[in-house]
N, C-alpha and C positions, 0 to 999 in steps of 0.2 A: 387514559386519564392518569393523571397524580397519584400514584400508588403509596408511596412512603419519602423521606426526606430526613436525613442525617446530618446533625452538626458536629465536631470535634473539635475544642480549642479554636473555634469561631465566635471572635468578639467577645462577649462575654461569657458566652455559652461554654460549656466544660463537655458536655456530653447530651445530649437530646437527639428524639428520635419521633417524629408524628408521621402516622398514618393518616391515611385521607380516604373518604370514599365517593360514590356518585352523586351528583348534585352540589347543594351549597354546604363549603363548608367552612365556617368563620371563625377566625380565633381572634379570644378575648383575655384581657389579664391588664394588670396594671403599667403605669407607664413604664419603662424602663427595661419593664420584662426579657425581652425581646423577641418581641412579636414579628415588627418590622425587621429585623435581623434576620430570619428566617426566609423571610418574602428577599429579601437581599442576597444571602445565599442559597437562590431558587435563582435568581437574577443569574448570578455568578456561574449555574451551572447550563445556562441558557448563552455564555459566551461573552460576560459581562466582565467588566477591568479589576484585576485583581492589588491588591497589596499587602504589602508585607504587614501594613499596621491593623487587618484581620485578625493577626496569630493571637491569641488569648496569650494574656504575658507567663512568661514564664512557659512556654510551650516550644518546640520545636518545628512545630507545624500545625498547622489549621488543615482537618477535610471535610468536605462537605460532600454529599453525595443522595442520590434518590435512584426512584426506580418508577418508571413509565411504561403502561399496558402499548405494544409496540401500535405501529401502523404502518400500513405498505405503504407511503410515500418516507416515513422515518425509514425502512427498510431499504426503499430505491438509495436513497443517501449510504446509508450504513456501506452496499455492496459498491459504489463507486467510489466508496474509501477505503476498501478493502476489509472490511472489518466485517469478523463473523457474530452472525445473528446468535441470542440469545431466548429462540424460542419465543413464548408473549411478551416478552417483558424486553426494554431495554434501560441496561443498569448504567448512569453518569455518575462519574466518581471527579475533581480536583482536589489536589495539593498544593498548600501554599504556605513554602518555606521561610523562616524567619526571617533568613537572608535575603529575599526577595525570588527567588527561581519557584517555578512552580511547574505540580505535571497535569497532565488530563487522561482519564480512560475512560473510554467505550466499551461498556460489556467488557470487563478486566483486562482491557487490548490497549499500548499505548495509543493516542489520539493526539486532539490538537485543538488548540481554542477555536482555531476554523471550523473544525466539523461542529462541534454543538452550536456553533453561528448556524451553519446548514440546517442542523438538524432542529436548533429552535422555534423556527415555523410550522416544523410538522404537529409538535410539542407542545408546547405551552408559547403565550402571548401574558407577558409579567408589566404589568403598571406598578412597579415601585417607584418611590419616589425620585431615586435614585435613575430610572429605566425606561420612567414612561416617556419621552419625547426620544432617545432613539430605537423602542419598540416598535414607534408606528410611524417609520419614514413612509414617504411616497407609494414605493411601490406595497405597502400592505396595506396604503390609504384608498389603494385603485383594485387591489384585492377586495375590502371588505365590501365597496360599492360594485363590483360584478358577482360579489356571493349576494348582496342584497338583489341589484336585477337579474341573475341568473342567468349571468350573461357569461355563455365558454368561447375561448380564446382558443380551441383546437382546431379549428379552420384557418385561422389567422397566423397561427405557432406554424402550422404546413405549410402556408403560401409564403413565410417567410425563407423558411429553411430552405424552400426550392428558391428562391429570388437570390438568396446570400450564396448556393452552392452555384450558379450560373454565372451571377457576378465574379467570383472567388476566382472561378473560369475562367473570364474574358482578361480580368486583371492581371491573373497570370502570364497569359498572351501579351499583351499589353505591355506589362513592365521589362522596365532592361532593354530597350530594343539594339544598342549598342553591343551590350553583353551578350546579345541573342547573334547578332551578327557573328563577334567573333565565335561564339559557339559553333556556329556552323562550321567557321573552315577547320575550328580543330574536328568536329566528328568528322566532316570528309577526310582531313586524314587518318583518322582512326578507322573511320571503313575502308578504305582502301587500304592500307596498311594487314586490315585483319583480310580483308577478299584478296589482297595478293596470295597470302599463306596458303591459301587452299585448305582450310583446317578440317578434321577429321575426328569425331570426338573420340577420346581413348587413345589417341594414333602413338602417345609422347609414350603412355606405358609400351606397348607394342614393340617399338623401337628401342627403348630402354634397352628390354628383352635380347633382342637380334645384337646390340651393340655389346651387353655383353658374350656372345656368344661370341661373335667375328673377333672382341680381343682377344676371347680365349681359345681360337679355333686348334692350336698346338696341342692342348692340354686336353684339351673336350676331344679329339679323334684320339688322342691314344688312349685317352681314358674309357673311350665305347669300344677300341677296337682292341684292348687288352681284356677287357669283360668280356668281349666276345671268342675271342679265344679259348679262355679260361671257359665258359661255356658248351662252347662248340666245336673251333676249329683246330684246338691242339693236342697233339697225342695224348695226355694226359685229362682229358676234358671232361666234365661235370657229365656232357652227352654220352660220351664212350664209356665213363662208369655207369651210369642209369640203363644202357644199352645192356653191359654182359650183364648186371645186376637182374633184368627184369629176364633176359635168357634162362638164368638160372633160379628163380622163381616160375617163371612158366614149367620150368620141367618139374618141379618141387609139387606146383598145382596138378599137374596130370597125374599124380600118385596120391595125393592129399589135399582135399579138396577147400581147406582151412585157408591156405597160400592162393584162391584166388583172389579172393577183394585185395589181398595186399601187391599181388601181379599186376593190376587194374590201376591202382593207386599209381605205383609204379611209370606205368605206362601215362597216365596223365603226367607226371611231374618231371618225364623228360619229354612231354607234347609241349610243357610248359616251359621250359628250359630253351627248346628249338622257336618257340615264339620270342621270349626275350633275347635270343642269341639274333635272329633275322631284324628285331626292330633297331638294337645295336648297329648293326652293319648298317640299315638304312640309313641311319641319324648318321654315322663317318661319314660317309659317302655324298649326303646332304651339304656336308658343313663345308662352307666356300671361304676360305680367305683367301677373301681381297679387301688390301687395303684403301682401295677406290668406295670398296661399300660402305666400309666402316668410316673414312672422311664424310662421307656424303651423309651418315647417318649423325655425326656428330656434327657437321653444319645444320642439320635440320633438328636435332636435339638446343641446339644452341639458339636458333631461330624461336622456335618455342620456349625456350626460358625468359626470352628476351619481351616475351606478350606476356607472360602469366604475369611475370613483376609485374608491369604495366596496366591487365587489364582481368587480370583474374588466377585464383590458385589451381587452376585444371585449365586442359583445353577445353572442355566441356562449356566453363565460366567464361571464356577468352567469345566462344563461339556466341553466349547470350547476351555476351556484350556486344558484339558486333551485333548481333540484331535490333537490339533496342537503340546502338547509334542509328542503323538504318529506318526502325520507327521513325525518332526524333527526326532527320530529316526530312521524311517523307510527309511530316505535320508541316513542318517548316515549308517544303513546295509547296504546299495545300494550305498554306497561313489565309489565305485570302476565303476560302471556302468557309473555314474551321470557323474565321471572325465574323462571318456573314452570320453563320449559325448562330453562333454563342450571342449576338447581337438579337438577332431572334429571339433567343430562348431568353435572354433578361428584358427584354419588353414584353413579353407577353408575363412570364413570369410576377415583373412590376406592374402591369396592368391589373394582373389578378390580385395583388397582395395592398392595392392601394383600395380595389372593388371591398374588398373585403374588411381593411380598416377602415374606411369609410360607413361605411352599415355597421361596424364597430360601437365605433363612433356616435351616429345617432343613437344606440342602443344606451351607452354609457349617459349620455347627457339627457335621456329623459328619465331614464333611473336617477342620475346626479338629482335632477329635480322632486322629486318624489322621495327621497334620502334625507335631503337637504331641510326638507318642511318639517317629514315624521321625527327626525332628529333635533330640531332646533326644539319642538314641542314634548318631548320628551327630557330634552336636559334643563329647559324653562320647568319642568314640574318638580326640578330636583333643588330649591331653594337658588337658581339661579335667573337673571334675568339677559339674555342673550340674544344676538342674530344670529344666524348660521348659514352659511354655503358651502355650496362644491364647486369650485373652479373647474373648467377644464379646457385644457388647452390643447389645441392635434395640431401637428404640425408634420407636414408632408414632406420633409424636408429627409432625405434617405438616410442623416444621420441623427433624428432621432425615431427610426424605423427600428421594433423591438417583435418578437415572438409574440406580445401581449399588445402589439398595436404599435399606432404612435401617439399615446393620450399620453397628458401629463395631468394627475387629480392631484389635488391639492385641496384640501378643509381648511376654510376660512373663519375666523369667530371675531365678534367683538362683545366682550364682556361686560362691556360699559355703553351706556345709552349716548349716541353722540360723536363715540368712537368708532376710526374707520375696520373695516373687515381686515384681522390678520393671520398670517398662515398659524396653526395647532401650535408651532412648537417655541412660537415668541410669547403662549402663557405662561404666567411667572408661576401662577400655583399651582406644584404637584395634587393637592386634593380636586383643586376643579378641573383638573387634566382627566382624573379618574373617573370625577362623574361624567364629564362627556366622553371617555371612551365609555364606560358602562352605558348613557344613554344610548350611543350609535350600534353598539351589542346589540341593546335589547329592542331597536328598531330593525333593524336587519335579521334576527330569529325570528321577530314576530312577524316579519313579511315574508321570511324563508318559510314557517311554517304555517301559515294560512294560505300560501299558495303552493303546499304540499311539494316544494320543489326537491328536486333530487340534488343533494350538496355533500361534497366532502364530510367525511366524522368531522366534527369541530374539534375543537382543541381547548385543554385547559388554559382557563382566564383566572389571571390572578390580580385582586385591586387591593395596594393597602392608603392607609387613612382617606380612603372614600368619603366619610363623612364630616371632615374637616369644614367648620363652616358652618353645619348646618344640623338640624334641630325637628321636636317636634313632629308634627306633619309630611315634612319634608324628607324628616329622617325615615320615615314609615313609608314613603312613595320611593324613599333608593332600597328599603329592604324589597318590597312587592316587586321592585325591577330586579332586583340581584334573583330572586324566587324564581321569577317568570323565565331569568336568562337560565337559570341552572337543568330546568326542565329540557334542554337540550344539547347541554354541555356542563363539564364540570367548572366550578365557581370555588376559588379560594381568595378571602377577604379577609383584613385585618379590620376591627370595629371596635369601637368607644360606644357606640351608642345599644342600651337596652331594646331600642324600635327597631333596628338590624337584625342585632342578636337572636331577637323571638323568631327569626326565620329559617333558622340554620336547619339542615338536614342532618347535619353531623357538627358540634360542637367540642373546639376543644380550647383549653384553658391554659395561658401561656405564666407560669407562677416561676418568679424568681425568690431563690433561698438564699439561707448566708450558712457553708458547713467550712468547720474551722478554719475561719477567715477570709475563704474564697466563697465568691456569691458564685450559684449554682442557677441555672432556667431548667424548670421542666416543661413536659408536655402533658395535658390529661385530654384523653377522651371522655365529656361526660357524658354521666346516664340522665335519663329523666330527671330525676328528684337532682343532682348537682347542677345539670342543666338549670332550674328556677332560680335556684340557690344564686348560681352566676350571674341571671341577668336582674335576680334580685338586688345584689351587690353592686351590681353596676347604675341600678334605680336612686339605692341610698343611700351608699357609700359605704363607708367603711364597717356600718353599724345594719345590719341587715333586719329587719323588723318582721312583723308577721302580716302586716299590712303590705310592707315593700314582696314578701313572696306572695300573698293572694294578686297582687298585682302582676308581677312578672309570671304563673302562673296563668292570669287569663290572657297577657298580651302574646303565651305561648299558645295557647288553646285558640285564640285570636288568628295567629297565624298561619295555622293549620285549614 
């Protein structure tokens, strides 16, 4: 739900801040206030169109901002926008510069007007006057009618995705067939180009290695076989001193028995001396210059330079390239098999995904029927006199084939006796917009919940001037429906009328000031006793009488 909602230098508003709680909660205060202005930057943080002439004059910027108890499908969104979770809550903050630029954060992360587009379905659903006809395009008109029949799309959502990933397949194959041709003769020559090489992974460092050796085979033997001298083989040699050295230590040890570990020692470290002096010798002895090997290794160093540009940074890359050209073609022989299948797999695929919209289908349209009736009698009790339907139209047709079926709902009204049936969003008036979405709510809760069905958390519903219009009686049958809807979702309404009012769960009072020459909006949450006070006020205007509070007093206790 609606946890809190911040204005700054919005519209008229200088600074305001309301809390909100479970259930119904209305705000009331005189015209002007701005009440609606609040509902509007609620709007706005749901992904609505901003403008520079928001800024409260004199201001450098307008923010507005709230804070929403989270929910795992708000949560699915957040993680595929990469934006990190804030725990329960998720905090929407906009910016909107005088100049016109403006920013968005998610949970204090830069964001985007897209994501709280995303994100405002999980969220709240705002009937501002300003929002109610593109609140409730199509697809939330075919939403609210499968939360009414209790109809899930997750059978339908699966036979899709296999049908579109089979398809996706074949048209792959399919496409380009020209371009597919000459593909082929370039990968046979790239296979054959790499299968002549005879390639060897690693082979290019290998030879690196040996080619510097063969250039330097002058330098590298006299350089092992002067070490080895110096070692070993010269009168002066590291072995022939370690030699008398350890002689005359052996003889020191047979008198004083101190000088034998260092005899010992000794005798290892020309053991040691005699192994590096014979591997020396072996490595000279080894080294071959020929200048036949070293051409031969540098045309096969050059050979491999000549594919890695081409087809990878290692031999290693060069050799996975060759393989996957030899895949590719080996699909390409096998194109006829491949198509057979894939032709397969999207008939059968489409057989089940049409099975399946179809029993959709009948599901939706006898729900449509049953929607259509409790709806029409429901908005008829709100001082309106109305027809009502549900269009729906299925069309088999693979491009209007969707995860959610292929129905197209569409709510039809005629307001006027006489008048033909027209879709929701060609009514002219914001307040009768609001009561039929509040009626089609509160038909759809009270079928969700007498048939105990298992449904998504709802989402905060917000109507403002709901009671535009209408009076009396009538005004008393949209308060007992806004009551009845809040009982399973949070309800935030703007109301003029005292027969509303008396039903709030939570009331608060929307009062515009004047402090040194700038008008000011507050917020009150009131208590009991300012609660009567308010909708006494609202009873007799300007002049609040003791008559006018014994009254709003019982139509409080009334509503109760």
């Amino acid at each position: 739900m609606l946890v809190e909602l911040r204005a700054e230098n919005y519209a008229v508003i200088d600074h305001a801040i309301a809390t909100f709680g479970p259930g119904l909660n209305l705000l009331t205060g005189e015209t002007g206030a701005g009440k609606s202005i609040l509902v509007d930057a609620l709007a706005l943080l749901m992904g609505g169109k901003a403008s520079a002439d928001l800024v409260r004059h004199g201001a450098d910027k307008a923010v507005v901002s709230c804070v929403f108890e989270s929910t795992p499908s708000a949560e699915a969104v957040l993680e595929e926008n990469g934006i990190d979770s804030e725990g329960a809550d998720i905090i929407l903050r906009r910016e909107i510069q005088a100049g016109g630029k403006g920013r968005v954060f998610v949970n204090n992360q830069p964001a985007t007007v897209a994501v709280l587009r995303q994100l405002a379905p999980e969220l709240a659903l705002v009937h501002a006057q300003s929002e109610t006809l593109s609140s409730f395009d199509q697809m939330q008109q075919r939403i609210l009618l499968d939360r009414f029949g209790g109809i899930s799309t997750d059978d339908v959502a699966e036979a899709y995705e296999q049908w579109r990933e089979a398809q996706s397949k074949l048209d792959d194959l399919l496409q380009g067939e020209q371009d597919r041709l000459r593909m082929v003769d370039l990968w046979s020559y790239q296979k054959k180009e790499i299968d002549a090489a005879r390639l060897e992974s690693g082979e290019d460092e290998k030879l690196e290695t040996e080619k510097r050796v063969l250039a330097n085979a002058e330098k590298l033997y006299a350089a092992a076989m002067g070490a080895f001298d110096q070692l070993y083989e010269g009168g002066a040699s590291a072995e022939t001193a370690l030699r008398a050295a350890e002689r005359n230590l052996d003889e020191l040890a047979r008198y004083d028995n101190r000088f034998t570990e260092s005899a010992q020692l000794l005798a290892s470290a020309r053991a040691t001396v005699s192994d590096i002096a014979g591997t020396l010798r072996d490595y000279a002895e080894g080294i071959n210059a020929s200048p036949e090997r070293l051409a031969e290794i540098e045309d096969r160093l050059a050979l491999l330079d000549r594919l890695k540009r081409k087809y990878g940074q290692s031999v290693a890359e060069v050799i996975a390239f060759g393989e996957d050209v030899t895949q590719k073609l080996s699909e390409v022989e096998d194109r006829d098999g491949i198509l057979k299948k894939l032709r397969a797999d999207v008939a059968k695929s489409s057989d089940s995904y049409k099975k399946l919209a179809k029993a959709l289908s009948a599901e939706r349209k006898a729900a449509a029927t049953k929607l259509a009736k409790q709806a029409e009698a429901q908005i008829n009790s709100l001082a309106m006199k109305v027809q009502f339907e549900i269009a729906l139209t299925a069309s088999e047709q693979e491009s209007a084939w969707t995860s959610a079926g292929w129905d197209t709902v569409e709510y039809r009204i005629a307001t006027n006796a006489g008048e033909p049936l027209k879709p929701l969003h060609e009514i002219a008036s914001g307040g009768e917009m609001s009561r039929v979405m509040l009626a089609l709510k509160v038909a759809v809760e009270e079928s969700t919940s007498k048939a105990k069905k298992k449904i998504p958390t709802p989402r905060t519903l917000v109507f403002d001037e709901i009671d535009i219009g209408i009076g009396g009686r009538a005004a008393e049958a949209v308060g007992q429906k806004l009551k009845a809807l809040s009982r399973g979702q949070q309800v935030l309404c703007v109301t003029h009328l005292p027969q509303i009012a008396a039903f709030a769960a939570q009331h608060l009072a929307v009062e515009k000031k004047e402090d040194h020459g700038r008008t000011k909006t507050q917020i009150r949450v009131l208590d009991d006793r300012a609660r009567t006070y308010e909708v006494a006020r609202m009873l007799s205007g300007a002049k609040v009488t003791d008559t006018s509070l014994q009254h709003a007093a019982q139509m409080i206790a009334a509503s109760r």
